[in-house]
C-alpha positions as a Python dict, from the first residue, in 0.01 Angstrom:
ca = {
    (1, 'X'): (0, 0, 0),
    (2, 'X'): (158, 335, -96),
    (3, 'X'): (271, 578, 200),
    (4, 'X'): (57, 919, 175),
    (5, 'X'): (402, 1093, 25),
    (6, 'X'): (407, 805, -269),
    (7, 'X'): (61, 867, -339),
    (8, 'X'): (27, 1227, -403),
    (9, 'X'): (63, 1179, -787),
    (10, 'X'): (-278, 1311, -962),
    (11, 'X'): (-346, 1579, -713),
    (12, 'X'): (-519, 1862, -792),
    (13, 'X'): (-472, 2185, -696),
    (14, 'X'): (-656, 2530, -598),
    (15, 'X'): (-553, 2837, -839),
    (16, 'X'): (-449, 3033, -545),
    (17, 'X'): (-86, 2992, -576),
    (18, 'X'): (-70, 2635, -496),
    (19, 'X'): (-247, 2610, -163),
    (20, 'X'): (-502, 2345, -117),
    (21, 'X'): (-869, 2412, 0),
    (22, 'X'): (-1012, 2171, 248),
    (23, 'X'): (-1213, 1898, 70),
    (24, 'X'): (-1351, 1588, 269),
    (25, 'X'): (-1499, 1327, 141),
    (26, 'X'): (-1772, 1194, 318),
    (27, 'X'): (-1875, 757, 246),
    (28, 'X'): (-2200, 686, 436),
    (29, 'X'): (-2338, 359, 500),
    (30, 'X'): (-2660, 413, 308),
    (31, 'X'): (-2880, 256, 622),
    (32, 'X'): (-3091, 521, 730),
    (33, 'X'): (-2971, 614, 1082),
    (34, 'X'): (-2616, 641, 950),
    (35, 'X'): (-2663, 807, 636),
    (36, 'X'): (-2884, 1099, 746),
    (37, 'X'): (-2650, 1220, 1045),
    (38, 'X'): (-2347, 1157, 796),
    (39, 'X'): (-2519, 1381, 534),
    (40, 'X'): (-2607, 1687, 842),
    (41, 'X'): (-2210, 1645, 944),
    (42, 'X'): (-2106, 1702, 590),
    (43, 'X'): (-2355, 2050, 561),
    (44, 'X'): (-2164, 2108, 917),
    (45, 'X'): (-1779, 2087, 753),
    (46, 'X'): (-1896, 2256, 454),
    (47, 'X'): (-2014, 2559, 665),
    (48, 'X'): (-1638, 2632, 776),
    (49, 'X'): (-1557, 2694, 430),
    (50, 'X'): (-1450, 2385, 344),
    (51, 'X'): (-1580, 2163, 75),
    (52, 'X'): (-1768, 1828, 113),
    (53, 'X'): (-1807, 1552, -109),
    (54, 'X'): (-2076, 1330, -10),
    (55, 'X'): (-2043, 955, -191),
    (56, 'X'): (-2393, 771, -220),
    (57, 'X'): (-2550, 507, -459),
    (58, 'X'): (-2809, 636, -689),
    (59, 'X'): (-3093, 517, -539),
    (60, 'X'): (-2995, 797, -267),
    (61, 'X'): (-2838, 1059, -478),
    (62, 'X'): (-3220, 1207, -510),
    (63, 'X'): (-3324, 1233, -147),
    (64, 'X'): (-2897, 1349, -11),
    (65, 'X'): (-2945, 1641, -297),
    (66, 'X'): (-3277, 1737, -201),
    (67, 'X'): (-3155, 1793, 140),
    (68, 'X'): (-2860, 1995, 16),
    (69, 'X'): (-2996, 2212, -179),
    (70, 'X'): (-3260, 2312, 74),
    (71, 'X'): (-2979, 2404, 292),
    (72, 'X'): (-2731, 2534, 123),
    (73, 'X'): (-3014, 2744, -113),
    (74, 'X'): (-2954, 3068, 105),
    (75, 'X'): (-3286, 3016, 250),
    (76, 'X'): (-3181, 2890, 600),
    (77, 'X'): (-2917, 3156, 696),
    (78, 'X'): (-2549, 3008, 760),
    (79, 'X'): (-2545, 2731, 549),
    (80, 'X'): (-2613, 2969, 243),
    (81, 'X'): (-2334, 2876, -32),
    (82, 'X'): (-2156, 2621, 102),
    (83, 'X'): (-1995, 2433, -160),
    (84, 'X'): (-2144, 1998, -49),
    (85, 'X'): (-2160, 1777, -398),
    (86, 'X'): (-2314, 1469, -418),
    (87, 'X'): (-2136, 1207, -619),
    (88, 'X'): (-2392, 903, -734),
    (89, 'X'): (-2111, 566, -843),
    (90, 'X'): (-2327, 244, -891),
    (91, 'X'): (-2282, -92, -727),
    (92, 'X'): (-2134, -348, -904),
    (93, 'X'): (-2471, -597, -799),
    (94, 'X'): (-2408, -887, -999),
    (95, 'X'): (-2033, -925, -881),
    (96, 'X'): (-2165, -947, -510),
    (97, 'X'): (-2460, -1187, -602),
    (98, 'X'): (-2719, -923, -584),
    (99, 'X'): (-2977, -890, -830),
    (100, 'X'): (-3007, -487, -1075),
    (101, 'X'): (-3148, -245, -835),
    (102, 'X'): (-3002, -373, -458),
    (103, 'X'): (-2810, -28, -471),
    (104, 'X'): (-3136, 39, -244),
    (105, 'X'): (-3086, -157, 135),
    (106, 'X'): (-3465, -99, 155),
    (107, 'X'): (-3525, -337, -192),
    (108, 'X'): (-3344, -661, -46),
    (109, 'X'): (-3409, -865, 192),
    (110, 'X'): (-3200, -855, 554),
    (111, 'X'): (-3052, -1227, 507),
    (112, 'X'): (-2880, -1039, 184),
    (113, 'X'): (-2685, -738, 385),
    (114, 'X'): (-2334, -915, 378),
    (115, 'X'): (-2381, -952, -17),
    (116, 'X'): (-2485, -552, 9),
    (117, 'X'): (-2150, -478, 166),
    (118, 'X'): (-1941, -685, -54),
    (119, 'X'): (-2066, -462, -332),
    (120, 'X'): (-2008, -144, -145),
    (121, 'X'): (-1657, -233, -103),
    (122, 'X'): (-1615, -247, -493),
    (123, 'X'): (-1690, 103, -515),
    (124, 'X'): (-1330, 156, -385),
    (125, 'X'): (-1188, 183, -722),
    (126, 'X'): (-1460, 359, -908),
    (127, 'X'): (-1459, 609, -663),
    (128, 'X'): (-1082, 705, -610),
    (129, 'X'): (-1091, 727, -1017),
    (130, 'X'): (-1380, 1001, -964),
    (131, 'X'): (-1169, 1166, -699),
    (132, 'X'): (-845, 1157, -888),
    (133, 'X'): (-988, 1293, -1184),
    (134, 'X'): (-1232, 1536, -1049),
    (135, 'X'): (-954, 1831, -1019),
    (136, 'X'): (-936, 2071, -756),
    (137, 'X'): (-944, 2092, -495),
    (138, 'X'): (-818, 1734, -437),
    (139, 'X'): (-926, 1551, -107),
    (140, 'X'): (-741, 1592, 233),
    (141, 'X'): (-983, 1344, 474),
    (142, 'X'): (-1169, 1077, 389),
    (143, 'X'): (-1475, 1089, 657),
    (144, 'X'): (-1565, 735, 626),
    (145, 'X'): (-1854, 507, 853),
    (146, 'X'): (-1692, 303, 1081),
    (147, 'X'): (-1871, 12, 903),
    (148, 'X'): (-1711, 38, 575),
    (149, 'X'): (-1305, -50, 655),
    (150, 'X'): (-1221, -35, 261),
    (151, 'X'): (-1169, 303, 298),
    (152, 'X'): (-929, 263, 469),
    (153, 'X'): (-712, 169, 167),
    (154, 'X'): (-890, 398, -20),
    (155, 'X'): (-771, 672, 190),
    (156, 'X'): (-396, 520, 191),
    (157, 'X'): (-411, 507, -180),
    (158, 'X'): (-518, 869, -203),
    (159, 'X'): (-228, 974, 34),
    (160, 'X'): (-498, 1098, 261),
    (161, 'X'): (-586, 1064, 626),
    (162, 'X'): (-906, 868, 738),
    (163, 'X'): (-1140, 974, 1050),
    (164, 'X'): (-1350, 733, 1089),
    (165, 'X'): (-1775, 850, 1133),
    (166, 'X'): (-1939, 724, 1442),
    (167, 'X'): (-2327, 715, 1396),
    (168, 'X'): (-2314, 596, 1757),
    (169, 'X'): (-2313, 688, 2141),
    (170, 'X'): (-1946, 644, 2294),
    (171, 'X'): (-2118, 462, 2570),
    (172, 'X'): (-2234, 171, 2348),
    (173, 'X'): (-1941, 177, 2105),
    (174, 'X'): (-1662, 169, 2466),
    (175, 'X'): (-1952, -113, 2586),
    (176, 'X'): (-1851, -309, 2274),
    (177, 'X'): (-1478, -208, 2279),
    (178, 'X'): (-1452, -360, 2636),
    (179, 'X'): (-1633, -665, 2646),
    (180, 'X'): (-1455, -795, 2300),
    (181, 'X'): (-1081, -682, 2466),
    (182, 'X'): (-1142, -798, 2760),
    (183, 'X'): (-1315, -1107, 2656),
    (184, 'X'): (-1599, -1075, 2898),
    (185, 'X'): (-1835, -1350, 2773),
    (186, 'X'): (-1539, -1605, 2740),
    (187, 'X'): (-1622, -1934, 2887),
    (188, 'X'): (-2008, -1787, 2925),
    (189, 'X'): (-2257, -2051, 2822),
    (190, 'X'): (-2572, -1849, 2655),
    (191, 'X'): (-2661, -1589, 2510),
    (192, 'X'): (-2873, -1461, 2800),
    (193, 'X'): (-2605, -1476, 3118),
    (194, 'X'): (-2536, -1122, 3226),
    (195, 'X'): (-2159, -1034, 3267),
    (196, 'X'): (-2064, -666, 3421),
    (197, 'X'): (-1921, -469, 3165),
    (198, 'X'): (-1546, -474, 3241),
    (199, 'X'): (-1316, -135, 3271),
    (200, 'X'): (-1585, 116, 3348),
    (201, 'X'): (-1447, 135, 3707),
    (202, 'X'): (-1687, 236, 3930),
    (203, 'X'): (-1987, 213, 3693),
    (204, 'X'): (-2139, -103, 3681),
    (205, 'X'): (-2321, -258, 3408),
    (206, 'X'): (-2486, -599, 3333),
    (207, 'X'): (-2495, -706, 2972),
    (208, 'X'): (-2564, -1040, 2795),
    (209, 'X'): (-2396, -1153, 2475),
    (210, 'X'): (-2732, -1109, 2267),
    (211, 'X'): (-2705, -745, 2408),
    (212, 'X'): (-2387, -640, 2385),
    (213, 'X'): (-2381, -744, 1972),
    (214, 'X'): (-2248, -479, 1758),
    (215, 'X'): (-2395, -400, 1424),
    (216, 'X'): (-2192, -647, 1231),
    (217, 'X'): (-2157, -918, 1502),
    (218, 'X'): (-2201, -1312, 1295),
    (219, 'X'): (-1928, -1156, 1036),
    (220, 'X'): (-1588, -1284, 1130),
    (221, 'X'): (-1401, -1177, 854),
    (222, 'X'): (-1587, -852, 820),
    (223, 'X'): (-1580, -761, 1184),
    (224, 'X'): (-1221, -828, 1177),
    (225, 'X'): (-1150, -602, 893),
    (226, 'X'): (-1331, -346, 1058),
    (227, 'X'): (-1144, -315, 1375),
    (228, 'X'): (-817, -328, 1168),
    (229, 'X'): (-949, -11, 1042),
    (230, 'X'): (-1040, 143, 1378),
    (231, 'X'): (-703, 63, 1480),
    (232, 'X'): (-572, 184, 1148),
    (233, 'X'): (-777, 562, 1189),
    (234, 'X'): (-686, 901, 1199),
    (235, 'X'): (-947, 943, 1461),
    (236, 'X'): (-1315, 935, 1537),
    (237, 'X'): (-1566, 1207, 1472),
    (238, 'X'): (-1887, 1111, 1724),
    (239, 'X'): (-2269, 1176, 1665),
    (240, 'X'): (-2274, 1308, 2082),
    (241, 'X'): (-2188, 1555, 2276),
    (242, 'X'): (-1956, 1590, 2578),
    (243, 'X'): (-2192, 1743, 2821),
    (244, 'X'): (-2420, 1378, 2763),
    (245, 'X'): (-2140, 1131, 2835),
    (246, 'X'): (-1787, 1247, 2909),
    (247, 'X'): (-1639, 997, 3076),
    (248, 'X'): (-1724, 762, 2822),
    (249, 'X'): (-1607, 959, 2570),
    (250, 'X'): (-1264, 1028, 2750),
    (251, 'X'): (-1236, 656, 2802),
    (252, 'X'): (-1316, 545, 2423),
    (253, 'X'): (-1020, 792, 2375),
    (254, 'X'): (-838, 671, 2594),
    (255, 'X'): (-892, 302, 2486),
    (256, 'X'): (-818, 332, 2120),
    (257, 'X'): (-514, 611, 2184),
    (258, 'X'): (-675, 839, 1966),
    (259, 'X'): (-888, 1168, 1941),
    (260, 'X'): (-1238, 1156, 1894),
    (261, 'X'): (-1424, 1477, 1796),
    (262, 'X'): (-1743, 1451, 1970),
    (263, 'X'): (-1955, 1688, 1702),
    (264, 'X'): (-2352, 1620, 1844),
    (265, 'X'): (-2599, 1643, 1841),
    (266, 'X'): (-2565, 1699, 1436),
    (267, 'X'): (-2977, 1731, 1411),
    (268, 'X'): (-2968, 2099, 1564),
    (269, 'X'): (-2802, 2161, 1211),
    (270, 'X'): (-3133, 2155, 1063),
    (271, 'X'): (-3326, 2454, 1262),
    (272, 'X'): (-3572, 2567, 1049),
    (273, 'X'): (-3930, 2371, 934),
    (274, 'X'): (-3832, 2332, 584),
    (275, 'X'): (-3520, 2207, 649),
    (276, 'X'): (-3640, 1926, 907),
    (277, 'X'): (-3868, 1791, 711),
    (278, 'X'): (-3659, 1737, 456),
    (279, 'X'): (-3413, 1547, 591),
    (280, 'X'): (-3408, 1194, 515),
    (281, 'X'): (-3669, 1044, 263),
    (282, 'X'): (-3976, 1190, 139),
    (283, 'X'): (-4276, 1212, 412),
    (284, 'X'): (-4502, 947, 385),
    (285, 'X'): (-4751, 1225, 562),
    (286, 'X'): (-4790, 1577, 492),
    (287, 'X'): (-4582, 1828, 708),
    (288, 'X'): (-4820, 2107, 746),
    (289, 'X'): (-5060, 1806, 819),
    (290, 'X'): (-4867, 1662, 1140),
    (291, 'X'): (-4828, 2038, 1247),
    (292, 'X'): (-5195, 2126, 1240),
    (293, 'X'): (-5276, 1809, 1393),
    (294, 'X'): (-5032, 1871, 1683),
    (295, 'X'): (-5153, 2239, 1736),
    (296, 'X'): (-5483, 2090, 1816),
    (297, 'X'): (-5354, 1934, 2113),
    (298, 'X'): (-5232, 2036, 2511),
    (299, 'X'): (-4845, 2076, 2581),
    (300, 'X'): (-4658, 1752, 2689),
    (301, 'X'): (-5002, 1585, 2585),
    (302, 'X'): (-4894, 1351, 2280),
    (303, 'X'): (-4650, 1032, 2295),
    (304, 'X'): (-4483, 973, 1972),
    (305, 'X'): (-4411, 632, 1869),
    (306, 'X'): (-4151, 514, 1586),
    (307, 'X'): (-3948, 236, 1594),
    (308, 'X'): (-3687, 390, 1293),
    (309, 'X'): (-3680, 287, 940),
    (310, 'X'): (-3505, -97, 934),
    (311, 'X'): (-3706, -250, 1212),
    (312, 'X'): (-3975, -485, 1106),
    (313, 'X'): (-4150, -608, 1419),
    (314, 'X'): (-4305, -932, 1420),
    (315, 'X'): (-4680, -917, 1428),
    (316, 'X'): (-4777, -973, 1760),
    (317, 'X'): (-4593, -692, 1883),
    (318, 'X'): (-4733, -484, 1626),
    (319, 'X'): (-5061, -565, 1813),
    (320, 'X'): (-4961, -553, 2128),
    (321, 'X'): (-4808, -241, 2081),
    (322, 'X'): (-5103, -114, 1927),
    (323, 'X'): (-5392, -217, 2184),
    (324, 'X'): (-5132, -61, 2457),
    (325, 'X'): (-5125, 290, 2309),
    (326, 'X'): (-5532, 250, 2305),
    (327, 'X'): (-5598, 147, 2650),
    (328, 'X'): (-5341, 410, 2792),
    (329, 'X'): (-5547, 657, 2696),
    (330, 'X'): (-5325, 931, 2571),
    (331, 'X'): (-5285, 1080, 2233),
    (332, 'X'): (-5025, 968, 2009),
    (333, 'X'): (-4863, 945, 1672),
    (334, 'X'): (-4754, 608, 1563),
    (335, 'X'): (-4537, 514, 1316),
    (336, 'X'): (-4544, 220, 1144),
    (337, 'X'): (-4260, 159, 883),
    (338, 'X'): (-4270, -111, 640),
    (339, 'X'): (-4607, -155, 649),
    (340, 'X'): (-4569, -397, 313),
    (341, 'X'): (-4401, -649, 471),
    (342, 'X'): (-4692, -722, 736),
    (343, 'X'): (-4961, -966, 638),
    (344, 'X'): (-5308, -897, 607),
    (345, 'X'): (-5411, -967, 948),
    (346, 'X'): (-5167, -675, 1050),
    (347, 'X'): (-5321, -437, 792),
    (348, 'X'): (-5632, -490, 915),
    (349, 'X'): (-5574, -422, 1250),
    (350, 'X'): (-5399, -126, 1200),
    (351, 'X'): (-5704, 12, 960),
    (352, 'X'): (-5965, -48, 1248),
    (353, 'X'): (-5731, 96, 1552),
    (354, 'X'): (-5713, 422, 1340),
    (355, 'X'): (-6099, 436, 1281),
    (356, 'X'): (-6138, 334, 1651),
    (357, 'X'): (-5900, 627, 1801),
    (358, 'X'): (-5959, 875, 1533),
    (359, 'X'): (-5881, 1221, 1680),
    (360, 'X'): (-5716, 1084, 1961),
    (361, 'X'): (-5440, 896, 1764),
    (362, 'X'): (-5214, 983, 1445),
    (363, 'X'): (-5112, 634, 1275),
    (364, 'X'): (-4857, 737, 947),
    (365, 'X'): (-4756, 413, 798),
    (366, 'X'): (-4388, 473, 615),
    (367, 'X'): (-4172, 763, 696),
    (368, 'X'): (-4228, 1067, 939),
    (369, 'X'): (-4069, 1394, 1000),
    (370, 'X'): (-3945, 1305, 1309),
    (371, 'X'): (-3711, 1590, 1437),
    (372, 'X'): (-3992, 1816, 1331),
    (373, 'X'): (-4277, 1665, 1508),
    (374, 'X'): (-4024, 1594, 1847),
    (375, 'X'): (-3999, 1957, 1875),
    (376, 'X'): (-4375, 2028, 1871),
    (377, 'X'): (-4443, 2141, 2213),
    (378, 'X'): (-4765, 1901, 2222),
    (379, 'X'): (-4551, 1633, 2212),
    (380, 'X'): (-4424, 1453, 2591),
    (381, 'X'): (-4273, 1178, 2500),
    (382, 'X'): (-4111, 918, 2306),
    (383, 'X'): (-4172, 539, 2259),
    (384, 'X'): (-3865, 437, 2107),
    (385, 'X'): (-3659, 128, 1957),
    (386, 'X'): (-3338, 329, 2107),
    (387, 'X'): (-3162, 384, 1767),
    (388, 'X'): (-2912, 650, 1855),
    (389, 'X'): (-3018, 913, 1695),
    (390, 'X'): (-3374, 851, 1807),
    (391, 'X'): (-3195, 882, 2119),
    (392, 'X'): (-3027, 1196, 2082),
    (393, 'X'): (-3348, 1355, 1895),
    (394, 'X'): (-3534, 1344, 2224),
    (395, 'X'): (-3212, 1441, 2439),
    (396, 'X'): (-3256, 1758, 2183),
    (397, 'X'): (-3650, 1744, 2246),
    (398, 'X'): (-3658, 1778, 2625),
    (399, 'X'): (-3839, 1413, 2636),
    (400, 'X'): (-3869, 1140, 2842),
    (401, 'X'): (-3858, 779, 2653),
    (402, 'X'): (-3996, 471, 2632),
    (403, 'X'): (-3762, 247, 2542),
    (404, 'X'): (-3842, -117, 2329),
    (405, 'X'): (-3492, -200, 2218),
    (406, 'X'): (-3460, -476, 1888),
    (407, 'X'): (-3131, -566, 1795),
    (408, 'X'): (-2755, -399, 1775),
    (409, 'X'): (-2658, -131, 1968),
    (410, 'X'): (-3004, -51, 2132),
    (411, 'X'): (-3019, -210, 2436),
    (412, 'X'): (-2715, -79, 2548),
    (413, 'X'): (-2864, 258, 2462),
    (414, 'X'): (-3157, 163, 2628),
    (415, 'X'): (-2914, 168, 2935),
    (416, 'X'): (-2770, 455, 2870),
    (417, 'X'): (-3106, 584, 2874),
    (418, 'X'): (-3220, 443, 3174),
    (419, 'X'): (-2937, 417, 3398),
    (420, 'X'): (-2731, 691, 3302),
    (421, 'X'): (-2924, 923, 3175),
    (422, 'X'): (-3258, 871, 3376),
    (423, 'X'): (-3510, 985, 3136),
    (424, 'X'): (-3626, 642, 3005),
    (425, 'X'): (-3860, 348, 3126),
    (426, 'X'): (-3841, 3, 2983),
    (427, 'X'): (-4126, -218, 2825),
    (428, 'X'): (-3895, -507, 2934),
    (429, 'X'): (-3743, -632, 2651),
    (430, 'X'): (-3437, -829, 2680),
    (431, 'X'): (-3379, -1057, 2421),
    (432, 'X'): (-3250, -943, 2054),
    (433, 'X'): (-3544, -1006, 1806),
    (434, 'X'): (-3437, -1095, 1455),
    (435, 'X'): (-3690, -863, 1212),
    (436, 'X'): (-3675, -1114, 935),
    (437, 'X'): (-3749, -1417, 1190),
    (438, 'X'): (-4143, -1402, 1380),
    (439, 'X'): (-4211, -1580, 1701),
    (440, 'X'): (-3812, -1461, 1811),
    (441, 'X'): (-3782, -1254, 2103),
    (442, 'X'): (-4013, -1173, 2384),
    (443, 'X'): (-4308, -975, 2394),
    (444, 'X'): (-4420, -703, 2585),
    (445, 'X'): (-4769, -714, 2644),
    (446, 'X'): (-5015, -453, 2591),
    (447, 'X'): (-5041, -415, 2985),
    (448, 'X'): (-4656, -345, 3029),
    (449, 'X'): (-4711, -60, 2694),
    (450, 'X'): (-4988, 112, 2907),
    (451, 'X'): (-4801, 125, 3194),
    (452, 'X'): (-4494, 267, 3050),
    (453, 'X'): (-4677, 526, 2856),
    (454, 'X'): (-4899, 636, 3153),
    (455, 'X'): (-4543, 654, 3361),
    (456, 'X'): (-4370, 887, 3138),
    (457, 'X'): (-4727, 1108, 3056),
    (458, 'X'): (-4965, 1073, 3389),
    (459, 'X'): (-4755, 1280, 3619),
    (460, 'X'): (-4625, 1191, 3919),
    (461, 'X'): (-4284, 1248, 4114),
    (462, 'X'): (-4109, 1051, 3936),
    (463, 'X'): (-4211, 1128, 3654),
    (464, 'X'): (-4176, 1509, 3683),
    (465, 'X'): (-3787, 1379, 3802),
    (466, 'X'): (-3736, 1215, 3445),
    (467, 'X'): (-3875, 1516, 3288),
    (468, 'X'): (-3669, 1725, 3462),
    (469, 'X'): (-3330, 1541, 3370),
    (470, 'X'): (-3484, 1560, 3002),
    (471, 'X'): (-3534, 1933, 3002),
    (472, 'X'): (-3160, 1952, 3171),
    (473, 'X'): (-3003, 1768, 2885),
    (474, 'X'): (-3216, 1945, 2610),
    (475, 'X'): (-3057, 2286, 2754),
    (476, 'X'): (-2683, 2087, 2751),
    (477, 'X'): (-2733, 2007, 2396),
    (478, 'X'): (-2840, 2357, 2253),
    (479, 'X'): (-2565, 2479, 2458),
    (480, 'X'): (-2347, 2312, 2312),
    (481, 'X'): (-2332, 2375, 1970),
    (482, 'X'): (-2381, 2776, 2029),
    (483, 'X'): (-2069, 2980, 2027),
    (484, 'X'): (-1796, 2856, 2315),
    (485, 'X'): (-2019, 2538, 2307),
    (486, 'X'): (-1787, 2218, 2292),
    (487, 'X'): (-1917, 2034, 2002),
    (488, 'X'): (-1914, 2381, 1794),
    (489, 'X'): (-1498, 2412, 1895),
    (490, 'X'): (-1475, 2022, 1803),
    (491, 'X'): (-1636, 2089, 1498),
    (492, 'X'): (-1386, 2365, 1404),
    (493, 'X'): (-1121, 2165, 1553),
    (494, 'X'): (-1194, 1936, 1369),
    (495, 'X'): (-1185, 2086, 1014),
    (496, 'X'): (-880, 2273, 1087),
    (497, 'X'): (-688, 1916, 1189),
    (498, 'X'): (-756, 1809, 819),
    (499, 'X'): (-772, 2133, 610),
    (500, 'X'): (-455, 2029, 388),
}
């Protein structure tokens, strides 16, 4: 592999005499809750003057440049001008095994996601050729996710250095971290025996294996590959903020001997009505619509319910789920993503609970604003499968959550919710469910969904307590991305560490 001096053939430069204008080039995993956080992080770099190159397939080149143009159109104040491009390269399906049009996650089937990173990886080549040949002002950081360790060698090739993108809490990634070097679960028998989470000191946490699986976890080789590259990084730029978690984020430092740039939360980029409902995909529902239906209702009087855009939950839980939001008797929006993949059965239950709680409850099936409608005053709280940025969204909000954790990362989130944090209940889920796989996992019962609802809505000194700590954090986080703010310093930290 060339050394970054041997590879500096092809560069291009600015006209200004030679020196070389910032240019990082952002490679999202195209999975919803890493791509759109990515995509507000580039619009971030690219407001320090800097330019950002944002690599997607083009089944998302539509949606990333709708975004960016809405921000960077002058109509939303700083982000006016800033010079993000989207570059669209195909995947190479058929080498991987996929069939024409698996560029889109959402259009193949989960059992299939090993084949879809295979065929990211080939985009290596395509997409150092674009780069090389593109002109000025030639790349100085690759901003890669943490999940995609090819460009790592991509970055080598380029001469370049590579910060590796962190979609995720540093509580849950150190969790991780620990238990794999210090080979907690060795000699364990099971997937549910709890172990405490070794080298946390004085903070003590029970995980099982089934909990504590990262996002790639049944992948030897993969996983493997990507550690190399963690190992391999420039550093690690963090979708949190210090104020949330600093010791973790001092000891994920401090475990991997490198910086991390902790940048969060990177929603509060998006400030402005337009802009938040335009991140992501399309709205399955009207903007203006959610809006007028939430200005019909009381403050903290509304419990919003979305389980993020990759979970499919097996049908039973879809009722029970449903017939728990009924009998608690508040108002609510509910989500429901993926809506073809449910049978019948499921389809017509959801029909009648709509007609049956019409005016009282909100069902959207497919995709929501949800920043937008988090921040509606009417809304008090969150039922949420503890993605992180669902997460950090109600951090931002001021809300208390509900937390019904799937697979991955979320149930140690769901700790940090609960535990450290204090602003979340649990439903009592505990084992991973597999959302290609029904009957797998346990249930909670619509009793158990009441009861957590009413807890976090009915009042109460405990639950004024957990609204309290919300409200706390939700000041921490606008603090911190204001002027002096910490993740605002990173941030320009940050891009000056890898201006060129």
């Amino acid at each position: 592999m060339p050394s970054r001096e041997e590879a500096s053939d092809g560069r291009g430069d600015s006209d200004d005499g030679g020196a070389k204008q910032a240019h990082f080039v952002f490679v999202p995993l195209m999975f919803g809750g890493h791509l759109i956080p990515s995509v507000d992080t580039a619009l971030m770099v690219a407001t320090h003057g800097a330019v950002a190159t944002i690599v997607v397939t083009p089944s998302y080149a539509a949606r990333v440049r709708r975004t960016v143009e809405l921000t960077t159109s002058g109509r939303f104040g700083a982000s006016a001008g800033a010079d993000v491009r989207v570059v669209a390269l195909p995947l190479d399906c058929a080498a991987a095994g996929l069939a024409d049009g698996s560029d889109d996650i959402d259009r193949i089937g989960m059992e299939l996601e090993l084949e879809y990173f295979r065929a990211l990886s080939l985009l290596r080549e395509p997409l150092e050729r674009h780069l090389r040949a593109a002109g000025a002002p030639y790349p100085t950081c690759v901003v890669s996710d943490f999940c995609l360790p090819w460009t790592q060698e991509l970055a080598a090739s380029l001469g370049v250095p590579r910060v590796c993108f962190f979609n995720l809490g540093a509580f849950s990634v150190l969790c991780q971290h620990n238990v794999n070097r210090y080979g907690a679960f060795d000699g364990v028998v099971g997937d549910d025996v709890a172990v405490v989470v070794p080298g946390l000191g004085d903070r003590r946490f029970e995980v099982t294996r089934a909990q504590a699986q990262a996002f790639l976890t049944g992948w030897d080789d993969y996983d493997d590959a990507v550690d190399r590259a963690l190992d391999a990084a420039d550093g690690f730029v963090m979708n949190t903020f210090t104020g949330m978690e600093p010791e973790f984020v001092a000891a994920y430092a401090a475990a991997r001997g490198k910086k991390v740039w902790t940048i969060g939360p990177v929603s509060l980029y998006h400030r402005h009505t337009m802009s938040l409902a335009a991140r992501g995909r399309t709205a399955d529902i009207d903007a203006d619509e959610c809006i007028q239906w939430l200005d019909t209702k009381e403050p903290n009087s509304v419990v919003y319910v979305s389980f993020g855009s990759i979970t499919h939950m097996d049908p039973k839980h879809v009722v029970e789920l449903g017939l728990g939001l009924e009998a608690s008797g508040h108002q609510f929006i509910w989500v429901v993503s993926n809506t073809e993949l449910y049978g019948e059965t499921v389809r017509e239950f959801l029909h009648e609970l709509a007609a049956r709680v019409a005016g009282r409850g909100l069902v959207i099936r497919g995709w929501a604003p949800q920043v937008l409608i988090l921040s509606h005053v009417a809304v008090g709280g969150f039922v949420t499968h503890c993605g992180w940025n669902s997460i950090l969204e109600a951090a931002v909000a001021g809300l208390p959550v509900v937390t019904w954790p799937h697979f991955s990362d979320q149930f140690l989130n769901e700790k940090m919710a609960v535990e450290v944090l204090g602003i979340g209940v649990s439903v009592g889920i505990t084992e991973q469910v597999d959302s290609q796989e029904e009957g797998k996992g346990n249930v909670a019962g619509r009793e158990m969904v009441e009861k957590a609802i009413r807890s976090i809505l009915d009042g109460g000194e405990e639950a004024e307590e957990r609204r309290r700590r919300a409200r706390d954090l939700a000041e921490k986080a606008r603090t911190t991305v204001q002027e002096g703010g910490s993740s605002r310093d990173n941030l320009f930290d940050f891009v000056q560490s890898f201006g060129g």
